[in-house]
PLY file of the C-alpha trace (Angstrom):
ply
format ascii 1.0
element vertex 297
property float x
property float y
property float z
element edge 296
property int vertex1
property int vertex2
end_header
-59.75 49.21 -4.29
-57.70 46.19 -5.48
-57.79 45.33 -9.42
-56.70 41.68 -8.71
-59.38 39.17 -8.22
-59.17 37.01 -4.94
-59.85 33.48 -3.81
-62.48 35.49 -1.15
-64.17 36.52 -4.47
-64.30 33.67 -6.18
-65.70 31.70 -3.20
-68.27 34.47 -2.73
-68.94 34.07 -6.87
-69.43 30.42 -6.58
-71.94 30.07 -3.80
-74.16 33.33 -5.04
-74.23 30.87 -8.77
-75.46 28.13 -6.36
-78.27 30.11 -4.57
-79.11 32.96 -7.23
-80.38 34.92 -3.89
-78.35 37.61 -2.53
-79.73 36.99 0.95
-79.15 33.23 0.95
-76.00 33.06 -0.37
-74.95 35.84 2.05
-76.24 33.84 5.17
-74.01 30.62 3.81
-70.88 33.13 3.50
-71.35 34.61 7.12
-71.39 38.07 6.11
-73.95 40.57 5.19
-76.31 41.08 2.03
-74.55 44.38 0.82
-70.98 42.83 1.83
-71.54 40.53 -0.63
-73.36 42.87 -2.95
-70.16 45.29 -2.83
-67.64 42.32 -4.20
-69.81 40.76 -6.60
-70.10 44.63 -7.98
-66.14 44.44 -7.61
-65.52 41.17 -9.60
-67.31 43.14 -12.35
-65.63 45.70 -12.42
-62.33 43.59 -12.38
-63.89 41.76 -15.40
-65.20 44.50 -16.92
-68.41 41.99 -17.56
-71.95 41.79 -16.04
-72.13 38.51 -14.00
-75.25 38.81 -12.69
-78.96 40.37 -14.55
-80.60 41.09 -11.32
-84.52 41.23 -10.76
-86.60 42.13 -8.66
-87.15 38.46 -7.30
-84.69 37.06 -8.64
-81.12 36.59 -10.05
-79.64 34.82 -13.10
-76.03 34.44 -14.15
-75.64 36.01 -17.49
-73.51 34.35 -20.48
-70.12 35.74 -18.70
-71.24 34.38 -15.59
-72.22 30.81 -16.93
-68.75 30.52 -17.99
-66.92 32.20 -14.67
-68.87 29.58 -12.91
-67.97 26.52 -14.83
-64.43 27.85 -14.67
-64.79 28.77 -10.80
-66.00 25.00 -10.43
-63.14 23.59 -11.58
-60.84 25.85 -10.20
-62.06 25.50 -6.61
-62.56 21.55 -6.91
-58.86 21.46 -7.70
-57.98 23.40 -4.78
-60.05 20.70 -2.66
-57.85 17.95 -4.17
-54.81 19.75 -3.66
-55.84 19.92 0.07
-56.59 15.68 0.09
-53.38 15.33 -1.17
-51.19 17.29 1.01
-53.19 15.43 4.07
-52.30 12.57 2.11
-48.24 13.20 2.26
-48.92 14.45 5.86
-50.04 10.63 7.45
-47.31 9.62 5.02
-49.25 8.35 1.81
-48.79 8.98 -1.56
-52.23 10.10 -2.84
-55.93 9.20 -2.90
-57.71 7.95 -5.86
-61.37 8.12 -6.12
-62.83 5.54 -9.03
-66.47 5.56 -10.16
-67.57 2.41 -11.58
-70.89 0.85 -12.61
-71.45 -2.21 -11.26
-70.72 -4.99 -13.92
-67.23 -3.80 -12.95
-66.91 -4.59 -9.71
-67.36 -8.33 -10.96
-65.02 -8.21 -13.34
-61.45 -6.63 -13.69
-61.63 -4.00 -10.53
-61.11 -6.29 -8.23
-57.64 -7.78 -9.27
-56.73 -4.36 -10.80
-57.26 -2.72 -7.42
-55.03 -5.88 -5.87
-52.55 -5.30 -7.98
-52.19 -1.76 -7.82
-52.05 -2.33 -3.97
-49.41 -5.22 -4.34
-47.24 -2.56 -6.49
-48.18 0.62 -4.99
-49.59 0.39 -1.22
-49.44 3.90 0.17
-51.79 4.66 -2.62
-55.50 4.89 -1.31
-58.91 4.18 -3.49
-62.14 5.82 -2.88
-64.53 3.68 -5.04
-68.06 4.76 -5.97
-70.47 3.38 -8.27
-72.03 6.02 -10.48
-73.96 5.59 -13.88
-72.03 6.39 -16.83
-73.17 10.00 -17.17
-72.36 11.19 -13.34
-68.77 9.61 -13.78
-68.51 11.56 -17.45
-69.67 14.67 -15.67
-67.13 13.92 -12.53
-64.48 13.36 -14.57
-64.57 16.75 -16.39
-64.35 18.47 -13.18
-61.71 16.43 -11.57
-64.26 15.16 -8.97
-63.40 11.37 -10.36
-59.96 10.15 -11.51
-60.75 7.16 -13.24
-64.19 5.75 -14.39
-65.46 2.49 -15.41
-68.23 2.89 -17.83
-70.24 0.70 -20.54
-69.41 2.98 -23.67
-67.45 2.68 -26.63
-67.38 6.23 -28.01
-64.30 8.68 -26.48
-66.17 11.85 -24.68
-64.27 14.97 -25.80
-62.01 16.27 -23.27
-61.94 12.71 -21.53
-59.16 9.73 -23.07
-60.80 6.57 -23.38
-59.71 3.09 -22.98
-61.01 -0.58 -24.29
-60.82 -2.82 -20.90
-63.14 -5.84 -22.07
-65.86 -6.77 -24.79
-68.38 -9.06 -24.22
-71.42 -10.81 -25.37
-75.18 -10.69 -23.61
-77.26 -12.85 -21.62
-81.28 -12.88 -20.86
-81.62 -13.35 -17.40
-84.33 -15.34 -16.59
-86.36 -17.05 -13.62
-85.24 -21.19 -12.85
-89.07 -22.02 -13.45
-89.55 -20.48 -16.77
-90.45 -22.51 -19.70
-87.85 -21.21 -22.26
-84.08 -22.41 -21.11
-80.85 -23.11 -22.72
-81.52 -26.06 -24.19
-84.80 -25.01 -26.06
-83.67 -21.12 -27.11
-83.80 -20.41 -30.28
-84.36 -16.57 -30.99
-85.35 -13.43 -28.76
-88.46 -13.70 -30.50
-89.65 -16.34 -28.12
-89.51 -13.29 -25.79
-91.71 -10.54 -27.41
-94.47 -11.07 -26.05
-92.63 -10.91 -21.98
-92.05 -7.87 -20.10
-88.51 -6.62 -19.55
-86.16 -5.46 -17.00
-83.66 -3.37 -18.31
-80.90 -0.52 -16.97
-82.06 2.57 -17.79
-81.00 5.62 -19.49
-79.35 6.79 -16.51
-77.24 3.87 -16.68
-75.25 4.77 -19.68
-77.27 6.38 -22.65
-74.95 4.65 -25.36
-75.60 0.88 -23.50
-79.21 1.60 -23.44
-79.54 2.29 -27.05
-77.09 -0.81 -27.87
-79.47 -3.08 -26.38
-82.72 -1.44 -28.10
-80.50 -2.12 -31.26
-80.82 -6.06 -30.02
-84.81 -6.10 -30.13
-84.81 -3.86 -33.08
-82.65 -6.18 -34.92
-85.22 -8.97 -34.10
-88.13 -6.76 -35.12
-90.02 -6.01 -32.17
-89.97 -2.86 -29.40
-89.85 -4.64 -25.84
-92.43 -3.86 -23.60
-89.92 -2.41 -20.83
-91.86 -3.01 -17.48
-89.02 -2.06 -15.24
-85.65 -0.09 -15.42
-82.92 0.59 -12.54
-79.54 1.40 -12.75
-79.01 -1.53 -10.07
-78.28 -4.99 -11.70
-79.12 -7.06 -8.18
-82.69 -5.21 -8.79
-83.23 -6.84 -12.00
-81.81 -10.06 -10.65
-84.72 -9.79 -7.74
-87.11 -8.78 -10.14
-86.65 -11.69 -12.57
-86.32 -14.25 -9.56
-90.75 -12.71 -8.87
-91.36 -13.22 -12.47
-92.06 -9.64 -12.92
-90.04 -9.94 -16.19
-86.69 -11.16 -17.64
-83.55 -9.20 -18.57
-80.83 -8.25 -21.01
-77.61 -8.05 -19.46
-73.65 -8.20 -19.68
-72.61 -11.69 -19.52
-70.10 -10.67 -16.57
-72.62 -9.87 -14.49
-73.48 -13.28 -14.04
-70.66 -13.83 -11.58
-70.82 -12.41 -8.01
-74.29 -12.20 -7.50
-76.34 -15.03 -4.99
-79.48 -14.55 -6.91
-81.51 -18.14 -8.17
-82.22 -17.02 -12.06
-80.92 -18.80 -15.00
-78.97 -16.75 -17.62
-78.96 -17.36 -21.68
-75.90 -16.56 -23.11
-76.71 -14.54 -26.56
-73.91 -15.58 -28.59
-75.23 -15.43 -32.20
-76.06 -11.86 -32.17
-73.56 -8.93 -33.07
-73.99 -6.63 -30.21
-71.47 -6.55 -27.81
-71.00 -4.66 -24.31
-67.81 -2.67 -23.98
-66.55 -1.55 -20.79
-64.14 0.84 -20.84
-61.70 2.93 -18.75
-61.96 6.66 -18.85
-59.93 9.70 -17.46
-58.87 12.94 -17.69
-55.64 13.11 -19.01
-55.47 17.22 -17.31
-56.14 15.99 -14.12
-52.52 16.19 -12.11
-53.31 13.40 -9.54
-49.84 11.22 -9.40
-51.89 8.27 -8.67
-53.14 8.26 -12.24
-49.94 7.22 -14.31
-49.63 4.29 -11.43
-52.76 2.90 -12.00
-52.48 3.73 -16.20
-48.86 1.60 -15.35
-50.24 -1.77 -13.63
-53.48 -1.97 -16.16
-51.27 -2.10 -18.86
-48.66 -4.62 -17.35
-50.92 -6.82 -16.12
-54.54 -6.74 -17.96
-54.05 -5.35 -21.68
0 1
1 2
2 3
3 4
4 5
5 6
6 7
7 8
8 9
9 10
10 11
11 12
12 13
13 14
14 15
15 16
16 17
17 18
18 19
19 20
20 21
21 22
22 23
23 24
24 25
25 26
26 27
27 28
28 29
29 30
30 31
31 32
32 33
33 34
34 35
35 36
36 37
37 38
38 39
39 40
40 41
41 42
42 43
43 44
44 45
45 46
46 47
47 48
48 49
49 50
50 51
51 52
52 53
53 54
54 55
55 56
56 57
57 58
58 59
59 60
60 61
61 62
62 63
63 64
64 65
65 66
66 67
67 68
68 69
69 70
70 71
71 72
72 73
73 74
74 75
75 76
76 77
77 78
78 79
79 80
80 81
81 82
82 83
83 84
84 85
85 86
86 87
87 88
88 89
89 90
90 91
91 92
92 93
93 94
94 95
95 96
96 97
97 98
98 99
99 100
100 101
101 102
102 103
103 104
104 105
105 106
106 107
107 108
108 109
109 110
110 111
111 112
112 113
113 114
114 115
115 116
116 117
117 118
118 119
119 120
120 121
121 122
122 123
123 124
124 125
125 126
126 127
127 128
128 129
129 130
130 131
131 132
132 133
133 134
134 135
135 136
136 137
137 138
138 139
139 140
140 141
141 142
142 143
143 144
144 145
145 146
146 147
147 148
148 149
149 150
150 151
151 152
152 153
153 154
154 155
155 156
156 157
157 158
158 159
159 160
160 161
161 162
162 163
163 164
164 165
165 166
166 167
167 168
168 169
169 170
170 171
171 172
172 173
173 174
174 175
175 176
176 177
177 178
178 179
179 180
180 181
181 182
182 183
183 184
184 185
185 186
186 187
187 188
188 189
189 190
190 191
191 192
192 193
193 194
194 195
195 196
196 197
197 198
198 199
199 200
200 201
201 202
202 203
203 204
204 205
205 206
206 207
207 208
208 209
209 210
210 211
211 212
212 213
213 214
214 215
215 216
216 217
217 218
218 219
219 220
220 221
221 222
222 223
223 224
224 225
225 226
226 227
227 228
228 229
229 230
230 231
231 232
232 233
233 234
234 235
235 236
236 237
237 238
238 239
239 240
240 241
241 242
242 243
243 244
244 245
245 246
246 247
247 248
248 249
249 250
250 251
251 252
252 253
253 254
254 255
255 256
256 257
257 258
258 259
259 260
260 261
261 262
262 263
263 264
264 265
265 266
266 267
267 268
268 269
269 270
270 271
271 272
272 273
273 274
274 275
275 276
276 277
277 278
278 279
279 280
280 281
281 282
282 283
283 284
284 285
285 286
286 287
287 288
288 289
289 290
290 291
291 292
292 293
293 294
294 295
295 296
């Protein structure tokens, strides 16, 4: 029997971690229930470590095994990117970026960023995919993301973190409603409306920032909607099922008839940011890193 662990054996690792169920994750492998039996038994005795406590009905990694697999993940996503980019070199390119963004971005700097890096750098490719802020945090650490766009101001550890733009808030509201511009005075004309807010899911650290906003005015909004899709609360707003608290950016791009409020005399601020993971090996990164800082900061 071989003492050196195998690519065979981590692959067979990874999708038993996925299933916990010998039979199913044997049936995804192609190959029988005690094949796979025999090298899990084999990678623990390589490791010298119990991977699996198995039951009767059913299977659970143990503490070794919760850390193989994290590991494993990593490991085995890397080997998928080293695959995309030698297709990459193959039709002649020089690698693929994949960018997660929310969606205030897309109105914003992405678009002449993206230009740019084209204008400076065109057999680079960009996979873009908006994500809320968490499921680009979580991409990033596992090199499924190279670059995210996200509304937070605090650095995640393991991930470098970058001030694009700060800006101020708007209330979104509907072209009919009685409170405008010219007769605002304080959110707390608003208390007594619904809202239509991002949610959680959105970006944790935004959705507290704008609680902050209503708790600094001394009232808890009654929150009748959330999405993490700003043309939904545009929509909703325009059927006077509420009004909104939003970037001001995200006033541009959108073909939606609502009237926005620019908060200006309130402290809060919305910072997007650019985010990365400075061990990810992608030779696309230290391009992009290059224009952003030519051109935008």
């Amino acid at each position: 029997m071989s003492n050196q662990i195998e690519l065979r054996h981590l692959i067979y690792f990874s999708t038993l971690a996925e299933e916990l169920h010998f039979r199913k994750a044997a049936e995804r492998l192609f190959i029988s229930q005690p094949g796979l039996t025999r090298q899990i038994k084999q990678m623990e005795e390589i490791y010298g470590a119990v991977l699996f406590e198995r039951g009767k009905r059913s299977v659970q990694l143990t503490n070794a095994g919760q850390y193989l697999k994290s590991e494993v993940d990593i490991l085995l996503n890397q080997l998928d990117n080293i695959k995309t980019q030698i297709k990459k070199r193959a039709e002649g390119k020089i690698t693929e970026l994949s960018i997660g963004f929310i969606g205030s971005a897309a109105q914003s700097i992405m678009p002449d960023l993206l230009y740019q890096l084209d204008q400076e750098h065109p057999l680079i490719e960009v996979a873009m995919n908006e994500l809320p802020n968490n499921t680009q945090v979580e991409y990033l650490l596992h090199n499924k993301l190279d670059f995210g766009f996200v509304r937070m101001d605090t650095p995640i550890s393991g991930l470098v973190l970058k001030k694009i733009t700060e800006e101020p808030f708007s209330l979104v509201i509907p072209k009919n409603y009685p409170i405008q511009q010219d007769n605002f005075h304080s959110l707390q004309q608003f208390r007594n409306e619904a809202f239509i807010l991002f949610s959680r899911d959105y970006s944790n650290a935004y959705y507290e920032l704008v609680m902050s906003i209503f708790g600094d005015h001394g009232f808890v909004p009654n929150v009748h909607h959330k999405t993490v899709n700003a043309l939904s609360i545009f929509k909703l707003v325009e059927k006077g099922m509420g009004v909104a608290i939003v970037p001001s950016s995200l006033r541009i791009g959108y073909d939606v008839p609502v009237n926005f409020i620019e908060l200006h005399d309130i402290p809060q601020r919305s910072q997007l940011s650019l985010i990365w993971n400075p061990k990810n090996r992608n030779p696309g990164i230290p391009a992009l890193l290059s224009v952003l800082e030519h051109y935008f900061l």
